[in-house]
Biopython code that builds the backbone (N, CA, C, O; Angstrom):
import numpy as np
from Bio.PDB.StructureBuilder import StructureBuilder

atoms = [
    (1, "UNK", "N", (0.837, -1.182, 0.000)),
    (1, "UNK", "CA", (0.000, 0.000, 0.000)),
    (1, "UNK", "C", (0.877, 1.238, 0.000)),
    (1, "UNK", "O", (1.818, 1.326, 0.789)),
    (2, "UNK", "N", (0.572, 2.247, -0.917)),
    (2, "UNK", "CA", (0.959, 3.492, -1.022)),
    (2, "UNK", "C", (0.692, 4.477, 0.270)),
    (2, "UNK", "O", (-0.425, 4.985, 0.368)),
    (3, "UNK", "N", (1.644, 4.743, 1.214)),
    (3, "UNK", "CA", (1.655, 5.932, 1.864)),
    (3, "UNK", "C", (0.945, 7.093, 1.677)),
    (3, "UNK", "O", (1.813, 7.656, 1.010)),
    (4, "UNK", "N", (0.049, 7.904, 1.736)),
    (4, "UNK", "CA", (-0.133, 9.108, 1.235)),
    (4, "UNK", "C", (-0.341, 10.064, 2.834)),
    (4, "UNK", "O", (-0.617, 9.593, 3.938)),
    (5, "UNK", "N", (-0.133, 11.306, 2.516)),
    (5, "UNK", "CA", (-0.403, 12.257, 3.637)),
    (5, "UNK", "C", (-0.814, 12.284, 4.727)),
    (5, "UNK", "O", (-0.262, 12.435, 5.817)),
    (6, "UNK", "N", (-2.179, 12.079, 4.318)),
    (6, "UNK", "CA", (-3.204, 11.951, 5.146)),
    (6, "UNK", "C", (-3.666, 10.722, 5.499)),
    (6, "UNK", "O", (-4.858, 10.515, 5.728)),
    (7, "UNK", "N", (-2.710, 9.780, 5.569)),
    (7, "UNK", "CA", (-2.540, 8.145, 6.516)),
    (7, "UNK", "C", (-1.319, 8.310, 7.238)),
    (7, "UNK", "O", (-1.251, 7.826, 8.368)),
    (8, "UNK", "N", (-0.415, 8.877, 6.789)),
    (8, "UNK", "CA", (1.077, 8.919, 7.995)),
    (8, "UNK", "C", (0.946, 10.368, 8.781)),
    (8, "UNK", "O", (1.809, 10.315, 9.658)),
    (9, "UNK", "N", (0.596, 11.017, 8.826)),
    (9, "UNK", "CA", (0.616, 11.973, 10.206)),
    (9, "UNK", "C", (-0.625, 12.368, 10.716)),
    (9, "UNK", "O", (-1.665, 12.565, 10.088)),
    (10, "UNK", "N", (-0.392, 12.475, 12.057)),
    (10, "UNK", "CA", (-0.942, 12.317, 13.223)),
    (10, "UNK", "C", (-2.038, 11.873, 13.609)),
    (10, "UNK", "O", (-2.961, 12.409, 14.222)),
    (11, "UNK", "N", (-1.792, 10.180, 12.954)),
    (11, "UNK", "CA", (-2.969, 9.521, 13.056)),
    (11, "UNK", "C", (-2.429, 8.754, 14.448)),
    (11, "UNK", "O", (-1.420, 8.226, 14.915)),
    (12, "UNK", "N", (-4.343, 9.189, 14.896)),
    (12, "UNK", "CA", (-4.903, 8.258, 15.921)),
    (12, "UNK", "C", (-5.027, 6.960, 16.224)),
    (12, "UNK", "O", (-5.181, 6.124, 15.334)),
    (13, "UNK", "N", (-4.955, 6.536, 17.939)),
    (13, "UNK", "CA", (-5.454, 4.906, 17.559)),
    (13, "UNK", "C", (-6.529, 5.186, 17.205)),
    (13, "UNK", "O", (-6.922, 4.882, 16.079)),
    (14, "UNK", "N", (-7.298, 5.857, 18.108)),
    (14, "UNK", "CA", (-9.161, 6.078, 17.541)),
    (14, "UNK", "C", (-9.351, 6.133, 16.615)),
    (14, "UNK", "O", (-10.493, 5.706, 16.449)),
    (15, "UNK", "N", (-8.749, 6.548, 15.354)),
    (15, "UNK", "CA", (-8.821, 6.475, 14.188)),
    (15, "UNK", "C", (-9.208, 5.230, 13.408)),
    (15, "UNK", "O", (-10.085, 4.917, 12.603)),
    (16, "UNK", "N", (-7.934, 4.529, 14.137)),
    (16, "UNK", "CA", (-7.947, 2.741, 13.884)),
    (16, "UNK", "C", (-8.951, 1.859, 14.428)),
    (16, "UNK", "O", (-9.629, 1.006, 13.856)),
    (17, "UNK", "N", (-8.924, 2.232, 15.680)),
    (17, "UNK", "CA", (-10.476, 1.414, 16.249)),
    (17, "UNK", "C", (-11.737, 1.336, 15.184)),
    (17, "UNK", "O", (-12.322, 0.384, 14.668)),
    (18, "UNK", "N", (-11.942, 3.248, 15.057)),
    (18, "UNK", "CA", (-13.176, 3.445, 14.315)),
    (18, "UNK", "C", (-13.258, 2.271, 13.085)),
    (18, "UNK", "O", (-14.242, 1.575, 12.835)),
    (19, "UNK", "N", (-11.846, 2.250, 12.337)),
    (19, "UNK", "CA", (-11.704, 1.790, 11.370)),
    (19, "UNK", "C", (-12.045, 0.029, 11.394)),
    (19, "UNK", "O", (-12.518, -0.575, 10.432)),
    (20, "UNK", "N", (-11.757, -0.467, 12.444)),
    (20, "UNK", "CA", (-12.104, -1.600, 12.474)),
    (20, "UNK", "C", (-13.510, -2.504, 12.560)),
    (20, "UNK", "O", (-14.277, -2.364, 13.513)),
    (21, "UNK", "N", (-13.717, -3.241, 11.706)),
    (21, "UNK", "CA", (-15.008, -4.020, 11.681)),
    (21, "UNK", "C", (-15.726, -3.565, 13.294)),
    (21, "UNK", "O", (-14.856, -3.267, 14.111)),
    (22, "UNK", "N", (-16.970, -3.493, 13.748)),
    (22, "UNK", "CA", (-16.982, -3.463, 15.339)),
    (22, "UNK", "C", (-16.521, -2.505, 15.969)),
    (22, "UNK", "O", (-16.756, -2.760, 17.150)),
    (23, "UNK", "N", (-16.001, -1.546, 15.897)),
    (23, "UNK", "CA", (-15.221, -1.080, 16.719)),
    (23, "UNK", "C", (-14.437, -1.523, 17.527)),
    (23, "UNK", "O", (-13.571, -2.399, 17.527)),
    (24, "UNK", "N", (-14.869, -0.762, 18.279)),
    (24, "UNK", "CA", (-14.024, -1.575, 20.069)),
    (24, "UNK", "C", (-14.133, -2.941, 20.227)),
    (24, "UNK", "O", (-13.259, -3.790, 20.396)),
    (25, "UNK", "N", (-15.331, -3.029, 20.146)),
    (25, "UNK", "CA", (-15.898, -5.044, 20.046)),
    (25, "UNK", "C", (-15.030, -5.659, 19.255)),
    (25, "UNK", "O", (-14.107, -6.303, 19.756)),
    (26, "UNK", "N", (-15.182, -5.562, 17.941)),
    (26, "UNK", "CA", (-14.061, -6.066, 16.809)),
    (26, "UNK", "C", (-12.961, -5.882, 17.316)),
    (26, "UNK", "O", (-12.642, -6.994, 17.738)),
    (27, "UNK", "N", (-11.635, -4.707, 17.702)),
    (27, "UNK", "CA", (-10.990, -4.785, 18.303)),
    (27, "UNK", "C", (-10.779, -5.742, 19.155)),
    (27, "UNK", "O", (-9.943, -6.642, 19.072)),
    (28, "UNK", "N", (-11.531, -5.548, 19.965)),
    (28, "UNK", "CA", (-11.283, -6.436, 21.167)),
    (28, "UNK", "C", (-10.695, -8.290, 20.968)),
    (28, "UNK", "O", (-9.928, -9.116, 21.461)),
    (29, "UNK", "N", (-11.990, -8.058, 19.589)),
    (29, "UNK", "CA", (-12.325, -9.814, 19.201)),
    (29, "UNK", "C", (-11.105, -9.943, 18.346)),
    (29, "UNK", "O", (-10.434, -10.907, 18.712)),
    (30, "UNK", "N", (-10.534, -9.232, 17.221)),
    (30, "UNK", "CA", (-9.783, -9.241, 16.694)),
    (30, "UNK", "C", (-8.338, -9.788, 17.591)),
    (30, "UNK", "O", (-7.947, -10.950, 17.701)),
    (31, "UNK", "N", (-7.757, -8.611, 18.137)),
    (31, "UNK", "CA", (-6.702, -8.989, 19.321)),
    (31, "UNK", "C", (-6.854, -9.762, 20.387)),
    (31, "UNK", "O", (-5.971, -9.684, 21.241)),
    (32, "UNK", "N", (-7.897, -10.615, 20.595)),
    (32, "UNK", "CA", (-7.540, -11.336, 21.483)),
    (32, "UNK", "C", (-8.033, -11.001, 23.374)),
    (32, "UNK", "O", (-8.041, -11.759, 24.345)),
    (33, "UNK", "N", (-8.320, -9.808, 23.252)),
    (33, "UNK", "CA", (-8.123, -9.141, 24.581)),
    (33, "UNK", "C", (-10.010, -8.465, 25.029)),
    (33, "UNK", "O", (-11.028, -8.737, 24.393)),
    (34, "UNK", "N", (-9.913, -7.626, 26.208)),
    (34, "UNK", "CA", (-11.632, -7.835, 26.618)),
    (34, "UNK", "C", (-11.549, -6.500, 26.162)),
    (34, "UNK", "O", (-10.513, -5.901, 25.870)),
    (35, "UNK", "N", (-12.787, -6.043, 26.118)),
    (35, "UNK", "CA", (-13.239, -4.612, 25.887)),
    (35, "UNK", "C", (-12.588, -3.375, 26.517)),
    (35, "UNK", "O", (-12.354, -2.225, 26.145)),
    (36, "UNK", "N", (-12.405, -4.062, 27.572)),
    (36, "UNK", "CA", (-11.588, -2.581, 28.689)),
    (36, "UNK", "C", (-10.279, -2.629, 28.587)),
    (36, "UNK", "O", (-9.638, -1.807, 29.242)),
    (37, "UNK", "N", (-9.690, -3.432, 27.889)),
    (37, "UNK", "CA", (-8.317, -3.357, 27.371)),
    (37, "UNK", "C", (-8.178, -2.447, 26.466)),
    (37, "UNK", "O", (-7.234, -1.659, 26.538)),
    (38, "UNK", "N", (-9.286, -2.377, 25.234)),
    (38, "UNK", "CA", (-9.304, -1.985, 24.166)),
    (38, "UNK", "C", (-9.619, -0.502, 24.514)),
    (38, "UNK", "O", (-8.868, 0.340, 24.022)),
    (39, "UNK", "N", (-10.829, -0.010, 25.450)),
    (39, "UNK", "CA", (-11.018, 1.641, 26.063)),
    (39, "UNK", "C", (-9.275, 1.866, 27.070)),
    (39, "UNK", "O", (-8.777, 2.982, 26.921)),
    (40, "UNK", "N", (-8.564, 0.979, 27.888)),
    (40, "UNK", "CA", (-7.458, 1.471, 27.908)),
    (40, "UNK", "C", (-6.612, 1.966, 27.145)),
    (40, "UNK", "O", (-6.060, 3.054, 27.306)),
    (41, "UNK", "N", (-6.414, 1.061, 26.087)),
    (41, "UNK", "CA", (-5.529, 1.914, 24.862)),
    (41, "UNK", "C", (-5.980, 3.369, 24.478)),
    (41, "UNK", "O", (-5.140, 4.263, 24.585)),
    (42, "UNK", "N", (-7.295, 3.682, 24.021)),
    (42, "UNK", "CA", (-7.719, 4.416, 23.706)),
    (42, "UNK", "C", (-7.437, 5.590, 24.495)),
    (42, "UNK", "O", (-7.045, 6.646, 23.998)),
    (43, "UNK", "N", (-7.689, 5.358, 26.038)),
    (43, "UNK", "CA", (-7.412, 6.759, 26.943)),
    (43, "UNK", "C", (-5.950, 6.865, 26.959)),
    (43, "UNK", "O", (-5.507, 8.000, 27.133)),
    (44, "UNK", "N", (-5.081, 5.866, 26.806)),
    (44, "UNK", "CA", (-3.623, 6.217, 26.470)),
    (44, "UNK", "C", (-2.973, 6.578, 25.642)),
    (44, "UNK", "O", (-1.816, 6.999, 25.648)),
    (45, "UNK", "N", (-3.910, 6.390, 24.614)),
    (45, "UNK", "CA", (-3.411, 6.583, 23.071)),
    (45, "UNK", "C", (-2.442, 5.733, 22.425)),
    (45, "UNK", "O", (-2.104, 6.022, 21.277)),
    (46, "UNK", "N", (-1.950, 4.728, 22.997)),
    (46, "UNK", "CA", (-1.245, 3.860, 22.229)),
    (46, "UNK", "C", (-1.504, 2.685, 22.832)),
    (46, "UNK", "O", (-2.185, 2.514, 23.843)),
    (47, "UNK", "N", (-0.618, 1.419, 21.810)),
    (47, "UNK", "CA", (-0.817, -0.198, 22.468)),
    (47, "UNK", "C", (0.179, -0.196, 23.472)),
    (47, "UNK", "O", (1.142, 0.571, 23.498)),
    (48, "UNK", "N", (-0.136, -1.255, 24.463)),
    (48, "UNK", "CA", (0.975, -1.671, 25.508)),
    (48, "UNK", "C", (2.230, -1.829, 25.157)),
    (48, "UNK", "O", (2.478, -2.024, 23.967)),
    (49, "UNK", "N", (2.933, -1.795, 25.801)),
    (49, "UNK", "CA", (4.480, -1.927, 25.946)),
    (49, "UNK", "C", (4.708, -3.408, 25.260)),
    (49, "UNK", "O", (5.582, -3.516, 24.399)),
    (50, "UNK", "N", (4.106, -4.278, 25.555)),
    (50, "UNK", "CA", (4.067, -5.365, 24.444)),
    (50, "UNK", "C", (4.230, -5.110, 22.953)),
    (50, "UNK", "O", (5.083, -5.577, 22.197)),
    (51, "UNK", "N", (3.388, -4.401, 22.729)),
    (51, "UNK", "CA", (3.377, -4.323, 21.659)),
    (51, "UNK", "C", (4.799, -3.885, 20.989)),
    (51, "UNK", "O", (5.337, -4.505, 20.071)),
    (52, "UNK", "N", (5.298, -2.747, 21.589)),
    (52, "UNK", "CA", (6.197, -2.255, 21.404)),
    (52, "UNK", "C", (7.719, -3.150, 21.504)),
    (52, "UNK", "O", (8.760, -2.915, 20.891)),
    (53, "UNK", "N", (7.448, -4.188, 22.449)),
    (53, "UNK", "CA", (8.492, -4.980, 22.587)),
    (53, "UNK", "C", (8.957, -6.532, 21.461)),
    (53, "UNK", "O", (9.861, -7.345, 21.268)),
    (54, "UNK", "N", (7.517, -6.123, 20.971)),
    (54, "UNK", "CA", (7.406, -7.409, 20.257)),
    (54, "UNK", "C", (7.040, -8.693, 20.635)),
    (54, "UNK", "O", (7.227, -9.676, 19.919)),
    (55, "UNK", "N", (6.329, -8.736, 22.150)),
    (55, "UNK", "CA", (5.762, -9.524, 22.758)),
    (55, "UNK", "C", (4.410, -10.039, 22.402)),
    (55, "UNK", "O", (3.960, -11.179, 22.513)),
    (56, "UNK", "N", (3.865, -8.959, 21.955)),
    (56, "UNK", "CA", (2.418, -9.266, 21.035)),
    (56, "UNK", "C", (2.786, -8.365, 19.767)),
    (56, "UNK", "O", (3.698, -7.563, 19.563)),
    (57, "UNK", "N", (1.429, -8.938, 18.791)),
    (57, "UNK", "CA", (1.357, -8.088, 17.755)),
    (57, "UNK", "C", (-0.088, -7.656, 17.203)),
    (57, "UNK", "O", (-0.560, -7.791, 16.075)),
    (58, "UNK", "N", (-0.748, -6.978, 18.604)),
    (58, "UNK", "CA", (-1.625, -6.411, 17.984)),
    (58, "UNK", "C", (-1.576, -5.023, 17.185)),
    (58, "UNK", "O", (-2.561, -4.290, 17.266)),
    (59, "UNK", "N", (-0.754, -4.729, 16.613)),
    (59, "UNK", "CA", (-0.720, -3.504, 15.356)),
    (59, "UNK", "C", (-1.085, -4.189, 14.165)),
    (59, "UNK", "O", (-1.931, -3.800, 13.360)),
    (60, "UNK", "N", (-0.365, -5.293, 14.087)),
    (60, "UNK", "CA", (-0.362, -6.421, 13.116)),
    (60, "UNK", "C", (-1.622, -7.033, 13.024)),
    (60, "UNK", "O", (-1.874, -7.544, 11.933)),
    (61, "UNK", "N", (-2.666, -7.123, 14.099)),
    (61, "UNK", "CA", (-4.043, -7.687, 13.848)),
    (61, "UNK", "C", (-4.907, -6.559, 13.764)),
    (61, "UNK", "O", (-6.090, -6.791, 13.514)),
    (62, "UNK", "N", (-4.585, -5.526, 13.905)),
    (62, "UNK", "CA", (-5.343, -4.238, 13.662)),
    (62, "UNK", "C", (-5.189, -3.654, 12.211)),
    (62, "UNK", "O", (-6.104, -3.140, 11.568)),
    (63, "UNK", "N", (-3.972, -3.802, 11.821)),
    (63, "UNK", "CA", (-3.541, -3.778, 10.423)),
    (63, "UNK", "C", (-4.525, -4.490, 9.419)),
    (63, "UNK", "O", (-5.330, -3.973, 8.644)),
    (64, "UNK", "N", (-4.177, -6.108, 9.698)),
    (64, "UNK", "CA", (-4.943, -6.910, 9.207)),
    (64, "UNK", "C", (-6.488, -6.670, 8.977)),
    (64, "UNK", "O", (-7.185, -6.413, 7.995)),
    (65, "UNK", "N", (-6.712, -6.873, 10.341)),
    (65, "UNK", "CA", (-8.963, -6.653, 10.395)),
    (65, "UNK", "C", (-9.206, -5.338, 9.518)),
    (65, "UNK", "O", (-10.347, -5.336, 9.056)),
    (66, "UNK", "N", (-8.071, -3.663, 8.984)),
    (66, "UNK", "CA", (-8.868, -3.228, 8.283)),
    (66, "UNK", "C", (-8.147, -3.093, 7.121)),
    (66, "UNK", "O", (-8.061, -1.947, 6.682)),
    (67, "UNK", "N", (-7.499, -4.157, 6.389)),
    (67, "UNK", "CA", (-7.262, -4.288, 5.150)),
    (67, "UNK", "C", (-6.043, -3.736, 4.805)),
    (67, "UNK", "O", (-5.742, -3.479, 3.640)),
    (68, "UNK", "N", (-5.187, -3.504, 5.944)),
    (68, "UNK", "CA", (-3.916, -2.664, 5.397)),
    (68, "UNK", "C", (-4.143, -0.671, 5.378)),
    (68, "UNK", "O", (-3.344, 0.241, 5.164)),
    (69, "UNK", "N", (-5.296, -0.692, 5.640)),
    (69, "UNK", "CA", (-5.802, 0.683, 5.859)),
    (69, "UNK", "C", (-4.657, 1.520, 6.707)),
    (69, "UNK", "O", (-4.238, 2.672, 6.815)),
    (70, "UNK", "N", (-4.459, 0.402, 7.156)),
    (70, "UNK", "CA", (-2.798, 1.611, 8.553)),
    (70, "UNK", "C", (-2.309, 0.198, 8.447)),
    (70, "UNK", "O", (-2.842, -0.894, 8.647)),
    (71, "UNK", "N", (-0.616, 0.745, 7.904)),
    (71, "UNK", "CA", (0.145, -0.259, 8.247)),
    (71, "UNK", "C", (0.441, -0.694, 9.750)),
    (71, "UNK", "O", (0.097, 0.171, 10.556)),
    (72, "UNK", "N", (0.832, -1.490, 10.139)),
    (72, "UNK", "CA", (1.436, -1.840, 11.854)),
    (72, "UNK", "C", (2.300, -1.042, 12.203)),
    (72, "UNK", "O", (2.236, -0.780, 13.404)),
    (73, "UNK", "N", (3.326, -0.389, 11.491)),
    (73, "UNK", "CA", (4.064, 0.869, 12.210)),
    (73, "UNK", "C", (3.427, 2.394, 12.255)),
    (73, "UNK", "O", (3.851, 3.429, 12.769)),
    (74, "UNK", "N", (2.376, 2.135, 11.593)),
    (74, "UNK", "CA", (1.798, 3.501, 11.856)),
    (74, "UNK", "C", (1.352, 3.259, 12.900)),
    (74, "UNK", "O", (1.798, 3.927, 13.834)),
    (75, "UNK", "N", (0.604, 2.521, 13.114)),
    (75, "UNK", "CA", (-0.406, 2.172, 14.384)),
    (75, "UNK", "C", (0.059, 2.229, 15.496)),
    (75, "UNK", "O", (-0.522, 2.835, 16.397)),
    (76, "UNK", "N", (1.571, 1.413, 15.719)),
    (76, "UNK", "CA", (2.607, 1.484, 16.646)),
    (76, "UNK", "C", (2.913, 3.023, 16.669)),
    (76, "UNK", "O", (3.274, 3.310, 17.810)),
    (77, "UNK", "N", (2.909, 4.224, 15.777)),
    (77, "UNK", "CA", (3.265, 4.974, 15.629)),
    (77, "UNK", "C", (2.154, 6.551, 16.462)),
    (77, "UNK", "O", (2.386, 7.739, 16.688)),
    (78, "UNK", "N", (0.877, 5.545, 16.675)),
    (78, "UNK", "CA", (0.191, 6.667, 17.555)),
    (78, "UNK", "C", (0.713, 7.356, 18.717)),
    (78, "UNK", "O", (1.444, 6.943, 19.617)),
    (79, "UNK", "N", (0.109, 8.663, 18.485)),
    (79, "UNK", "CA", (0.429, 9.986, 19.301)),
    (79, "UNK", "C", (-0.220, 9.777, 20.365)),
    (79, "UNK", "O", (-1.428, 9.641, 20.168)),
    (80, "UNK", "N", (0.210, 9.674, 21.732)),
    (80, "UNK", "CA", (-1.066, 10.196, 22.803)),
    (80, "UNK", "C", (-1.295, 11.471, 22.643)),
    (80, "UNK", "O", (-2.024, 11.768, 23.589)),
    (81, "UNK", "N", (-1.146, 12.212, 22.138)),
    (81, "UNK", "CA", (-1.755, 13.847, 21.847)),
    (81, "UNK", "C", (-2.700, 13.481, 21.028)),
    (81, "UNK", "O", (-3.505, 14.410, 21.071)),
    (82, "UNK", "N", (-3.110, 12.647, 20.272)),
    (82, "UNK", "CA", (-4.086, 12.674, 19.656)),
    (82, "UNK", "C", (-5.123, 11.216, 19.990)),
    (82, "UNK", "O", (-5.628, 10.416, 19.203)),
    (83, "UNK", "N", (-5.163, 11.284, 21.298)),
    (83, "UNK", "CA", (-5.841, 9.958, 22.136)),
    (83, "UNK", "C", (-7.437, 10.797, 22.543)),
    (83, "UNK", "O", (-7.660, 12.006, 22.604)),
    (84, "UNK", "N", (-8.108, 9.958, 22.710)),
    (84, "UNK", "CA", (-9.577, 9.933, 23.334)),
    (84, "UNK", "C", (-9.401, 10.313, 24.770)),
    (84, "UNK", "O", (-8.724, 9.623, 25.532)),
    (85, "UNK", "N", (-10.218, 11.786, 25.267)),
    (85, "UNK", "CA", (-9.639, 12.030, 26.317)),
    (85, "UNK", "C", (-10.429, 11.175, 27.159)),
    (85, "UNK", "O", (-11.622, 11.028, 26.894)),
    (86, "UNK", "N", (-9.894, 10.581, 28.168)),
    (86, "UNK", "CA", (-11.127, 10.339, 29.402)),
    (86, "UNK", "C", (-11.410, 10.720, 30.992)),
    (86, "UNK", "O", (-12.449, 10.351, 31.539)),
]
sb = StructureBuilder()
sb.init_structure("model")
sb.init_model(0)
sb.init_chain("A")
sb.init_seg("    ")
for serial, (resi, resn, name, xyz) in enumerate(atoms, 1):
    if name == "N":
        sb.init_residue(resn, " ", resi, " ")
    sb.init_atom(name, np.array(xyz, "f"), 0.0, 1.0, " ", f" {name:<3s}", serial, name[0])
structure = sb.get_structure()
């Protein structure tokens, strides 16, 4: 998939959630994990430290469920400045 502008900067996870089948639900079902995992990310604005470590790969199943729509390093690449406040 072609990069363009307005997919590499200052995209949101919320962005990605929205984007996913379900939302949050899909999320959730997608990665593996419960619903309030999935509103944690969100108020943090990014995936767990797992993710980051390479311990899991939910960027990679978030990637996946919306078609390549955000690659996995973008996703890894969310801003908490641009997180869901709560």
């Amino acid at each position: 998939m072609q990069e363009t502008p307005e997919n590499t900067e200052k995209l949101a996870l919320s962005e990605v959630i929205e984007a996913v089948p379900g939302r949050v639900h899909g999320a959730a079902k997608v990665c593996g994990v419960s619903v309030r995992a999935v509103y944690k990310w969100l108020v943090t604005g990014r995936l767990p430290r797992t993710d980051y470590t390479g311990e899991t790969q939910y960027a990679s199943q978030l990637s996946a469920a919306v078609h390549g729509r955000f690659s996995a390093s973008q996703i890894l690449s969310c801003s908490k400045v641009n997180s869901v406040k709560g």
